[in-house]
ROMIKOL-498076 format. One line per 5 residues: number of its first residue (from 1); their letters; for each residue x, y, z of C-alpha. Coordinates in steps of 0.1 Angstrom, whole numbers, plus 2048, in hexadecimal, padded with zeros to 3 digits. Each point is the difference from the previous one (the first is absolute). Example, Ala and Ser with C-alpha at 12.3 -4.5 7.8 and 13.67 -1.06 7.14 Angstrom:
<nodes>
1> AS> 87B/7D3/84E ~ 80E/822/7F9
</nodes>
This chain:
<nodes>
1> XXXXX> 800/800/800 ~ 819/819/7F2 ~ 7FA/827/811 ~ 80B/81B/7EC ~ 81B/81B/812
6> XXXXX> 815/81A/7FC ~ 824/7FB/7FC ~ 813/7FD/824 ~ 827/7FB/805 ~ 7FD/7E0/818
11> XXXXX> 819/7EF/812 ~ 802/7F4/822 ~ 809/81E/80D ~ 817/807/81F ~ 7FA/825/807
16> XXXXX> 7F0/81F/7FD ~ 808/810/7DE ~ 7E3/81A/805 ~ 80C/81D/7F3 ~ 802/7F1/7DA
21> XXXXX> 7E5/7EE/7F1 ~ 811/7E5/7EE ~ 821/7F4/811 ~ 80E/7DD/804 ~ 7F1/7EA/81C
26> XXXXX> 7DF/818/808 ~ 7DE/807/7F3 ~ 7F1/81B/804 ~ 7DB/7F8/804 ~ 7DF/802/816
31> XXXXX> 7FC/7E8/81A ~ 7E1/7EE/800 ~ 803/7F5/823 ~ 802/828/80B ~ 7F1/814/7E7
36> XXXXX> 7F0/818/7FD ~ 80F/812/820 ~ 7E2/7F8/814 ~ 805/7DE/7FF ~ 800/7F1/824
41> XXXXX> 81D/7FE/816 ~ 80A/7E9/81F ~ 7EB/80A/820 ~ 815/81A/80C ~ 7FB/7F3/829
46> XXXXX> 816/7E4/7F6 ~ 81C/814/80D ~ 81D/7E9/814 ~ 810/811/823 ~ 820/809/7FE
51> XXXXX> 819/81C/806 ~ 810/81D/7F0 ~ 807/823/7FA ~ 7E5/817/7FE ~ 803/811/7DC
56> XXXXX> 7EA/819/806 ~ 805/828/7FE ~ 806/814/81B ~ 7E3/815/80A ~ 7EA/7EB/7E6
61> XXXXX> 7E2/7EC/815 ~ 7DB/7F9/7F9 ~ 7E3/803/818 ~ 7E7/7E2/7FF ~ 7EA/7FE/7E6
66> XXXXX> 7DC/80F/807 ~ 7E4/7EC/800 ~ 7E7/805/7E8 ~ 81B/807/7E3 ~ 7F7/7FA/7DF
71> XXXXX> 824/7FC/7F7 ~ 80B/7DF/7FC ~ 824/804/7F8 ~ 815/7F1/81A ~ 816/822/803
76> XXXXX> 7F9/826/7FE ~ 810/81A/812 ~ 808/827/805 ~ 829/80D/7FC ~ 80F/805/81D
81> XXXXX> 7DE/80B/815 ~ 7FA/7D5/801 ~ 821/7EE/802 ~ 7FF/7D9/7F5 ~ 7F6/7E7/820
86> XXXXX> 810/7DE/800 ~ 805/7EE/81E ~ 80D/7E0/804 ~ 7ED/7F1/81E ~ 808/7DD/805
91> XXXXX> 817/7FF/7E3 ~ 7DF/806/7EC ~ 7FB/820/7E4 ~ 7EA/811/807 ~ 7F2/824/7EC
96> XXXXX> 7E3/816/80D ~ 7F9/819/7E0 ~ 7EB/81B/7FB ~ 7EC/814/7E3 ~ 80C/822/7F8
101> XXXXX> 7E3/818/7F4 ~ 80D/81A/7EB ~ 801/823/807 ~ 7FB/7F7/827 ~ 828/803/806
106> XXXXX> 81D/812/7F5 ~ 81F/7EA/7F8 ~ 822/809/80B ~ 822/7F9/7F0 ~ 807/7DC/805
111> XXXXX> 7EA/7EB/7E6 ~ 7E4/802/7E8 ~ 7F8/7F4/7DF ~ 7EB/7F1/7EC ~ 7FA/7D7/7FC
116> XXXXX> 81F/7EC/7FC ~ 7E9/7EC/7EA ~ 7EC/7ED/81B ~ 7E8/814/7FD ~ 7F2/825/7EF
121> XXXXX> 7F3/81E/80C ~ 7E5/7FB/7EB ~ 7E1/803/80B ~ 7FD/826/800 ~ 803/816/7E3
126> XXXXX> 821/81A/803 ~ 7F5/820/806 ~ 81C/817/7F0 ~ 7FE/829/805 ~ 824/800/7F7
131> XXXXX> 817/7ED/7EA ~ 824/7FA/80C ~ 81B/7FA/7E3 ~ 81D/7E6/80D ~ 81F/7F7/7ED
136> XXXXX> 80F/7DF/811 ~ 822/7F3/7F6 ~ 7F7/7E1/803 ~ 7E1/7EE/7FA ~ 802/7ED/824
141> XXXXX> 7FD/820/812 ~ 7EB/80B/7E1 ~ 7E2/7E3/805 ~ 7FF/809/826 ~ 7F9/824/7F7
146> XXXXX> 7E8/7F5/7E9 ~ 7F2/7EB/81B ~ 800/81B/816 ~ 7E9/819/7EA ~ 7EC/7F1/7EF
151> XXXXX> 7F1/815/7E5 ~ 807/81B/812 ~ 825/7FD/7EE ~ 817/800/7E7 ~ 818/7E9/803
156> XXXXX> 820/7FA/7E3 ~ 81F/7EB/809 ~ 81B/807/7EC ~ 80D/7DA/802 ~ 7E2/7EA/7FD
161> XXXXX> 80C/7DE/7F1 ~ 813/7E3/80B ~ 811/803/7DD ~ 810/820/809 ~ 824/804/80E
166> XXXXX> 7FC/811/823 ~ 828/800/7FF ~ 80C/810/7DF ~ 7DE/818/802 ~ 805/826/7F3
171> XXXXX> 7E3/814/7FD ~ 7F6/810/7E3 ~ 7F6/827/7FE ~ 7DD/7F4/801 ~ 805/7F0/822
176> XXXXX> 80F/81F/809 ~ 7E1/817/7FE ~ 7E7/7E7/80C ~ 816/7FF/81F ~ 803/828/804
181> XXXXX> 7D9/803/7F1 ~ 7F3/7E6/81D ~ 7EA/80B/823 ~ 814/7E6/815 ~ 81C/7EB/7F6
186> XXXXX> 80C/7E1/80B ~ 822/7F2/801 ~ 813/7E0/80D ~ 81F/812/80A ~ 81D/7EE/811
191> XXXXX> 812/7FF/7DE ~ 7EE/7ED/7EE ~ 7EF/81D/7E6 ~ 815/81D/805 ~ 7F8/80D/7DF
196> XXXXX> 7DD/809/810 ~ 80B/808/81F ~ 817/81A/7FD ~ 7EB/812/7EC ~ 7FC/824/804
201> XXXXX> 7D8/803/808 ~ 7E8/81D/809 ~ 7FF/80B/81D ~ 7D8/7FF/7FE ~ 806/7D7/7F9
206> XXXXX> 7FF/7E6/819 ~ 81E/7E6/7FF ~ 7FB/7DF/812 ~ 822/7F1/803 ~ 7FC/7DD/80F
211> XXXXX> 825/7FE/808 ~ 7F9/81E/813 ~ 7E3/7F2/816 ~ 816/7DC/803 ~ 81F/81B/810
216> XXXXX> 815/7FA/7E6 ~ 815/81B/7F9 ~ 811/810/7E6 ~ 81F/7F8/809 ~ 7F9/7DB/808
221> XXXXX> 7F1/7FC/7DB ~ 814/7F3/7E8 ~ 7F5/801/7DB ~ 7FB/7E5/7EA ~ 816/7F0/7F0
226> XXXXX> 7FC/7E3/7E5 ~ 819/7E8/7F4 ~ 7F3/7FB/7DE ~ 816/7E3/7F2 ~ 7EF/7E9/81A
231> XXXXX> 7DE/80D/805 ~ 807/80B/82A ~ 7FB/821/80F ~ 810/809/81E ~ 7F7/81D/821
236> XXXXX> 81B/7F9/819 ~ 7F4/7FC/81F ~ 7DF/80E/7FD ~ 7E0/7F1/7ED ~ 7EF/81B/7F0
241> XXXXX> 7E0/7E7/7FA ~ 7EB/80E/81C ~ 7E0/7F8/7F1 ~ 804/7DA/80B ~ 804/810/827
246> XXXXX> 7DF/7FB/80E ~ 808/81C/819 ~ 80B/818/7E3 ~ 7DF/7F9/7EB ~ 7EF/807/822
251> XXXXX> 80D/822/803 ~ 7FA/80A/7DB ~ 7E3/7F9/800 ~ 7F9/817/81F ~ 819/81A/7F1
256> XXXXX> 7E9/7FD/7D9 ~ 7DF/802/817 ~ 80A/823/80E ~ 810/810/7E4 ~ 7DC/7F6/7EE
261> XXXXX> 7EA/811/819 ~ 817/81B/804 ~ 800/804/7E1 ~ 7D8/800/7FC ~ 7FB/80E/822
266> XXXXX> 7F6/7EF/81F ~ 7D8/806/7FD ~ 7FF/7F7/7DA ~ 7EE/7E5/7EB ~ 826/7F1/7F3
271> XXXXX> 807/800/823 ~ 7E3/7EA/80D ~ 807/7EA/7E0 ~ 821/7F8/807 ~ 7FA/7FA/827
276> XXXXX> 7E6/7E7/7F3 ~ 81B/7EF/7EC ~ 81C/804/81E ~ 7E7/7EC/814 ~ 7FD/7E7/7EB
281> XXXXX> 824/7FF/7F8 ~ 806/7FC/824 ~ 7ED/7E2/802 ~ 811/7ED/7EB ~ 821/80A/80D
286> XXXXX> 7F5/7EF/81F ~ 7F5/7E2/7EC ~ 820/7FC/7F4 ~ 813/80A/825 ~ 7E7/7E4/80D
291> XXXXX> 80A/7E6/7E5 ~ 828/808/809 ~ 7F5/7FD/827 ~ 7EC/7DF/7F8 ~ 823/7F0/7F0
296> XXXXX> 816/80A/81D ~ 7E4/7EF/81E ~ 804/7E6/7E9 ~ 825/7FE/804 ~ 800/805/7D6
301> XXXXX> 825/809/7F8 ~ 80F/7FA/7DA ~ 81F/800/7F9 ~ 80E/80E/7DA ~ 81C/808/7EE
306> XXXXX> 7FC/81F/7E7 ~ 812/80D/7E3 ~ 7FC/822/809 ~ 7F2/80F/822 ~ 7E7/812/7EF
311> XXXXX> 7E0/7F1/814 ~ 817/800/820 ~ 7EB/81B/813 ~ 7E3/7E7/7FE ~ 811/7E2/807
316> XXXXX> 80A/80F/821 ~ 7E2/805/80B ~ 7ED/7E6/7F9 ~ 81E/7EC/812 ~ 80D/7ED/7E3
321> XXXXX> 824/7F4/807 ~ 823/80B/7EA ~ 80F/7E5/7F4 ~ 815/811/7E4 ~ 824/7FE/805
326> XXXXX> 810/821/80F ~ 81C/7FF/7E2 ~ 7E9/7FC/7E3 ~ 7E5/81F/813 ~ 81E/815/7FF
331> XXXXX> 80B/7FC/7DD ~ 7DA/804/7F3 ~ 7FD/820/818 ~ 824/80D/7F2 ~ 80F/804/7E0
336> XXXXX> 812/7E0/803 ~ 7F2/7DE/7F2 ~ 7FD/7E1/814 ~ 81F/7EA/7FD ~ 7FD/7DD/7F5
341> XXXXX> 803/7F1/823 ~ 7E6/81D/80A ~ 7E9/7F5/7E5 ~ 808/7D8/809 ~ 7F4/80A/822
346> XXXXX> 7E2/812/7F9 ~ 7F6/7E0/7E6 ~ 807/7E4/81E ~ 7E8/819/815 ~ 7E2/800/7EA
351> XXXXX> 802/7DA/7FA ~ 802/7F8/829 ~ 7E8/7F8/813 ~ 802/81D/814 ~ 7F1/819/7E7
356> XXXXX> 7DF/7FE/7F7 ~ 7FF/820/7EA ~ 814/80F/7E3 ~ 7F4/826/7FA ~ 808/806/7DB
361> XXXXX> 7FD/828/7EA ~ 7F3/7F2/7DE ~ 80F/827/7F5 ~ 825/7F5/808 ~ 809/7DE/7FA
366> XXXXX> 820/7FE/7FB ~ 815/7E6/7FB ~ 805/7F4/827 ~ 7DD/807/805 ~ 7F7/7E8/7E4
371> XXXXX> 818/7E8/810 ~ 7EB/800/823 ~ 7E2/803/7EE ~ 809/7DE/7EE ~ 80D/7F3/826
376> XXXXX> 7DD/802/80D ~ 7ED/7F0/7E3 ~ 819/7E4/803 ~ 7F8/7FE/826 ~ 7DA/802/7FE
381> XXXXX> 803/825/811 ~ 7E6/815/806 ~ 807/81F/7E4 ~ 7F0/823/802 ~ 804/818/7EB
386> XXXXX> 802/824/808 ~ 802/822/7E9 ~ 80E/820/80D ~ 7DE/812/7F0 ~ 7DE/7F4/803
391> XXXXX> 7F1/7E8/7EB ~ 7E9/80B/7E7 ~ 7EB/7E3/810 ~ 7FD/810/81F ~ 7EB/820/806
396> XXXXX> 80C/80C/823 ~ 821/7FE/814 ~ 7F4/7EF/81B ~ 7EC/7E3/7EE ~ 823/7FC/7F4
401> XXXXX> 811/7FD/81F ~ 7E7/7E7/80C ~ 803/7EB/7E7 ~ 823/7FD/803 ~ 7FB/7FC/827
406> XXXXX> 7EB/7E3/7F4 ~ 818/7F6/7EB ~ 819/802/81D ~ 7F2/7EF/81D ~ 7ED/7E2/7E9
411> XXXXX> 7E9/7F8/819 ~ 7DF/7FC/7F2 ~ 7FC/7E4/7EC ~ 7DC/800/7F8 ~ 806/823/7EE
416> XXXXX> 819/7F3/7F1 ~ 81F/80B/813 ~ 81C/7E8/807 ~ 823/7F7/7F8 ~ 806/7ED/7E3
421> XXXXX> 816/7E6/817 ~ 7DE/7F3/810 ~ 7F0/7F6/7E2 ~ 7FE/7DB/7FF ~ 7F4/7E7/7ED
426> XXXXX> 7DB/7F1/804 ~ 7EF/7E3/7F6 ~ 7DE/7F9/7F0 ~ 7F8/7F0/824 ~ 7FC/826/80B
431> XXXXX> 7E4/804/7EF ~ 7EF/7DA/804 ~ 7DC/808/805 ~ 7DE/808/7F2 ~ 7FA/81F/7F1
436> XXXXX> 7E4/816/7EF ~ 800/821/7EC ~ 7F8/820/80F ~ 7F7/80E/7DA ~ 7DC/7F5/806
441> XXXXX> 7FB/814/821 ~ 80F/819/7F2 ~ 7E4/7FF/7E2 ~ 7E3/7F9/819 ~ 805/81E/819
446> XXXXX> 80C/7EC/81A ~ 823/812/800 ~ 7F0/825/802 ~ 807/802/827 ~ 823/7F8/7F7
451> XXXXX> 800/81A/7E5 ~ 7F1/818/815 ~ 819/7FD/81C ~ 81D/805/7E5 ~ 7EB/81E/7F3
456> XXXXX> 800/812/823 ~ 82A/800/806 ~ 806/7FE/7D7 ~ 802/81B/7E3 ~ 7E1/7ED/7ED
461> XXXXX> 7DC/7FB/802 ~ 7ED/7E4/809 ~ 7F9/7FE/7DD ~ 827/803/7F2 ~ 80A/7E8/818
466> XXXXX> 7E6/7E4/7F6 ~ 809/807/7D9 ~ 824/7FD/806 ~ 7FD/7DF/815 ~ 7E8/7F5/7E6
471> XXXXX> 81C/805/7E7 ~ 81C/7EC/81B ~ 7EA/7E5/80A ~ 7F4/7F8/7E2 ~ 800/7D6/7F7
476> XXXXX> 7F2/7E5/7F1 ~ 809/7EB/819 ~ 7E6/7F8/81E ~ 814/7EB/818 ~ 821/7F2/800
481> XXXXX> 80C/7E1/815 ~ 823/7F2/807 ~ 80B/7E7/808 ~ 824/7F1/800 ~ 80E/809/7E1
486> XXXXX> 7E1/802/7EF ~ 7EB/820/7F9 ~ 7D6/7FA/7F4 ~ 7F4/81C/7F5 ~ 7D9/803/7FC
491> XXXXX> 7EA/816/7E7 ~ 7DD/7FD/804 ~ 7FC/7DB/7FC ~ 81F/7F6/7F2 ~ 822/7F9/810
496> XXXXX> 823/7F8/7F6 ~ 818/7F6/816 ~ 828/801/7F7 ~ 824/7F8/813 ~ 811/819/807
501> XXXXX> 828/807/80F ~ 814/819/80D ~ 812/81E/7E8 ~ 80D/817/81E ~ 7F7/826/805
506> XXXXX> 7FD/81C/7F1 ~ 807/825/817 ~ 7ED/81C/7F0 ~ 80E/825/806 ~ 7E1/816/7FE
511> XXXXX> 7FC/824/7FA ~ 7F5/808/821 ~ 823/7F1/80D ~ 7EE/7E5/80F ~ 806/7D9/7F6
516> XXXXX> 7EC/7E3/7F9 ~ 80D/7DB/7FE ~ 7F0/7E5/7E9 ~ 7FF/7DB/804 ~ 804/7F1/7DF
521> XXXXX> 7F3/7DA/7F6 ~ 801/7F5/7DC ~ 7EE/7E1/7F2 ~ 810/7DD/7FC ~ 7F6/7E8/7EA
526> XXXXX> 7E2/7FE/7E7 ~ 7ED/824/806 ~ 7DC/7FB/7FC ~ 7EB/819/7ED ~ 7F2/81C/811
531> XXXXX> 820/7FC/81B ~ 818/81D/802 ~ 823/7F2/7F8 ~ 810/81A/81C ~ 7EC/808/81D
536> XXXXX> 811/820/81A ~ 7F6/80A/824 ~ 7FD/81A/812 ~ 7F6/802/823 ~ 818/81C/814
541> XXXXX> 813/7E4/80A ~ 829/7FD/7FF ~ 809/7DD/810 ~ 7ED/7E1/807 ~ 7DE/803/810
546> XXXXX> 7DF/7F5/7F6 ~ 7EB/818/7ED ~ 7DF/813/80E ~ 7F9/80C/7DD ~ 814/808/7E0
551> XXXXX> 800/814/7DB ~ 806/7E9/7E6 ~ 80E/805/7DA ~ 7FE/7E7/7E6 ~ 80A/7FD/7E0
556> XXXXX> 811/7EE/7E4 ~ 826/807/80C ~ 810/80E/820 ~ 80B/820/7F0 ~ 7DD/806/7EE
561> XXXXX> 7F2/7F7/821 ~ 81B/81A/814 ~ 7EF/81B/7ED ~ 7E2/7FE/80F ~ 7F9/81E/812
566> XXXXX> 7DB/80E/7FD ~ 7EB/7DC/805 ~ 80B/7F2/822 ~ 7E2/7E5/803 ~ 7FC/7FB/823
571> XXXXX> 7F7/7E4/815 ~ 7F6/7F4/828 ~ 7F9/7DE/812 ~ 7E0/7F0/7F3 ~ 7F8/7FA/825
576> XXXXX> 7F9/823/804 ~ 7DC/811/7F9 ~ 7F9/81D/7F1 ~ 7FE/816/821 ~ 823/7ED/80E
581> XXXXX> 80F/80F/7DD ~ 7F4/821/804 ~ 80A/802/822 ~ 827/7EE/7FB ~ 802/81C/7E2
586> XXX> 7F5/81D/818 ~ 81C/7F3/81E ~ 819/806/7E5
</nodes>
């Protein structure tokens, strides 16, 4: 039953590669076990005890929430007025959180923003009486001014694609006057683009110099340097790449907040609009402090080796461990290059197993970088890739860092993020069992409470939801048993039954920078008619363990079948009735 796709590179991948669409050993692609966003997660009261460092900001809490709310996302909170509050009581996380109402408080320095795409100030209509013009360097701190204003801005970054060189940047005379022509300009500082930093500006212009707020100096800057011949940049001792310093993303987005109302003055429409989005910004800042705190009570700590300390702000704090040699650090942060024993060294790190990680930059791979790159595929190592600007994929700077957090810590499985080391092999005796189509409860109405409850916390009707399931769910199959090595699949009246072995797994790199994992079993012997010759499944599992449900893709071929991204036919124990369904579907 051959399915007709769009082409896909496919391998078994190793890594993230999410910055490039088509790149040896990923595939970029939806993941039918998570999408659309909605899609349900694991209960979130599963949470272990443990110990750790608290990761939130100082003077950043979060009164308990008020009864009565109508907000049901698990975070909101005001800058500065309601710092984050996590307690670990018993070893157990805990976070009370709190709705901000707009206009009700005035935000001081310290945080603010927009979503960090968890969620969207979205429900109300921006109310603009003025329009502020802002001119960002770079597009990270460009997309959290954006995020920050609404329509109530205008927001250009001069660098805005992961195909540009950061390093060997020089601004054009066009640049130039949309810098001096801009309301409020932001800037990374700390040497990294001193071509718009040292500009002359107005004095009627406001400057936002992130190096500035982080206390980085002029004198402690150091501007960049590229070694073009191999592909690595260099800033001595400081990194210049503040926007992957959760505290420094805190702070400009508290310093962009008040140069906006300032700007607009305090009583104004544009003011109330962008404390509406700081609110909601703020929010998912703490979402994103609470998943960090969640790791450390769980005792989470990776260890990595990188090719360039470019994410290292981020890495710190979510308590990831440095396992990159001091010698081959130094020669990357200097303009030396690693020597051959350094590089040797780095190599027999990334292959032990006492690294779990290797943090690649897709926009320098150089030679040596290559050369651990090709170290940790060998090894089965967990790869993420990481640009310097963000990904064209990603609309806002923190739903970027949170992914990479993700990423990072690889502890949630059922979203799909895990190490590649702990992907095992399965047998068909995971999924032994009785099983029936959710298609036709889908078809009779039975499923609307499910799409109703994915309406409520999603970005689609009740109605958008049912039509895309419709579409994912879609088969011709009613039930499925297995049993042994033998798979009988039933249509209507008819059934065919064929043996079936294993053909290993396939790790899927999606777009969202989460992964899937899926089980593949291709027919042995004579193939019946009407029996798909490879059979794949899907089911958020990474090691042996018998399924509670799974997606599965068939098709004439493994690779044919690979491709499969849109029809994900779905399918639960027989034993279950229609209500049991609904409700399993619901707890997830």
């Amino acid at each position: 039953m051959p399915i007709a796709a769009s082409r896909h590179n496919v391998s078994a991948a190793t890594g993230w590669y999410n910055e490039y669409p088509y790149i040896e050993t990923s595939m970029n692609v939806t993941d039918p076990n998570l999408s659309p966003s909605t899609d349900p997660s694991p209960n979130p009261s599963s949470t272990p005890p443990g110990n750790g460092p608290d990761m939130t900001p100082a003077g950043f809490t979060v009164p308990e929430l008020p009864s009565g709310s109508e907000k049901t996302r698990s975070v909101t909170v005001l800058r500065k007025w309601f710092p984050i509050l996590v307690s670990f009581g018993a070893g157990l996380l805990a976070m009370a959180l709190v709705i901000a109402g707009f206009g009700l408080f005035k935000a001081p320095s310290g945080g603010a923003g927009t979503s960090g795409g968890v969620s969207q100030a979205k429900d109300a209509t921006d109310t603009c009486s003025t329009t502020i013009s802002v001119v960002a360097s770079v597009n990270q701190w460009g997309s959290l001014a954006k995020e920050l204003g609404g329509s109530c801005v205008e927001v250009t970054s001069l660098i805005n694609s992961t195909s540009a060189d950061p390093h060997g940047y020089e601004a054009t005379a066009a640049d130039m006057a949309k810098l001096l022509a801009a309301d409020i300009v932001i800037v990374n500082g700390a040497g990294y683009d001193g071509w718009a930093a040292n500009t002359q500006f107005g004095k009627k212009q406001t400057i936002i110099n992130i190096g500035d707020l982080m206390g980085i100096t002029v004198t402690e800057e150091h501007e960049h340097e590229e070694h073009e011949e191999n592909g690595h940049h260099h800033h001595g001792s400081t990194n210049p790449h503040l926007w992957f310093s959760p505290e420094a993303v805190l702070k400009a987005s508290g310093s962009i907040v008040d140069a906006y109302q300032a700007t607009a003055g305090k009583e104004s429409d544009t003011a109330a609009t962008v404390q509406r989005h700081a609110n909601t910004w703020n929010a998912d800042y703490a979402e994103f402090v609470a998943l960090v705190n969640k790791a450390r009570s769980e005792g989470i700590q990776r260890r990595y080796v990188a090719t360039e300390s470019i994410i290292s702000y981020l890495l710190e704090y979510v308590g990831a461990v440095d396992n990159t040699p001091a010698a081959y650090t130094k020669a990357m942060n200097s303009e030396a290059e690693p020597t051959a024993a350094d590089l040797n060294e780095a190599m027999a790190q990334v292959s032990s197993d006492t690294t779990d990680l290797l943090i690649v930059n897709p926009q320098a791979m150089s030679g040596f970088a290559e050369k651990l790159d090709d170290a940790a595929k060998n090894s089965d190592k967990t790869i993420i890739s990481v640009t310097e600007q963000l990904p064209e994929r990603h609309d806002t700077l923190l739903a970027w860092l949170t992914t990479i957090t993700h990423q990072v810590l690889a502890n949630d499985v059922y979203n799909g993020w895990f190490l590649t080391q702990e992907v095992k092999d399965r047998s068909l005796a995971d999924y032994a069992n009785e099983w029936q189509s959710v298609y036709p409860l889908l078809k009779n109405g039975s499923l609307k409470p499910v799409m109703e409850a994915k309406a409520k916390t999603g970005d689609m009707t009740v109605d958008e939801y049912t039509r895309y399931y419709d579409k994912g769910y879609a088969s011709d199959v009613d039930s499925i048993t297995i049993t042994g090595d033998s798979i009988t699949f039933v249509r209507g009246s008819a059934s065919v039954t064929a043996t079936y072995e294993y053909s290993g797994y396939r790790i899927l790199d999606y777009a969202k920078g989460n992964r899937g994992v899926r089980y593949l079993f291709t027919a042995s012997g004579d193939l019946p008619k009407g029996a798909p010759k490879a059979v794949q499944f899907s089911d958020h599992g990474i090691s042996a363990e018998k399924s509670a449900h799974f997606h599965i893709f068939m098709d004439d071929s493994q690779e044919q079948a690979i491709k499969e991204m849109d029809n994900w036919p779905t399918f639960y124990p027989a034993g279950l009735n229609t209500e049991q369904v609904v409700e399993e579907m619901l707890a997830h």
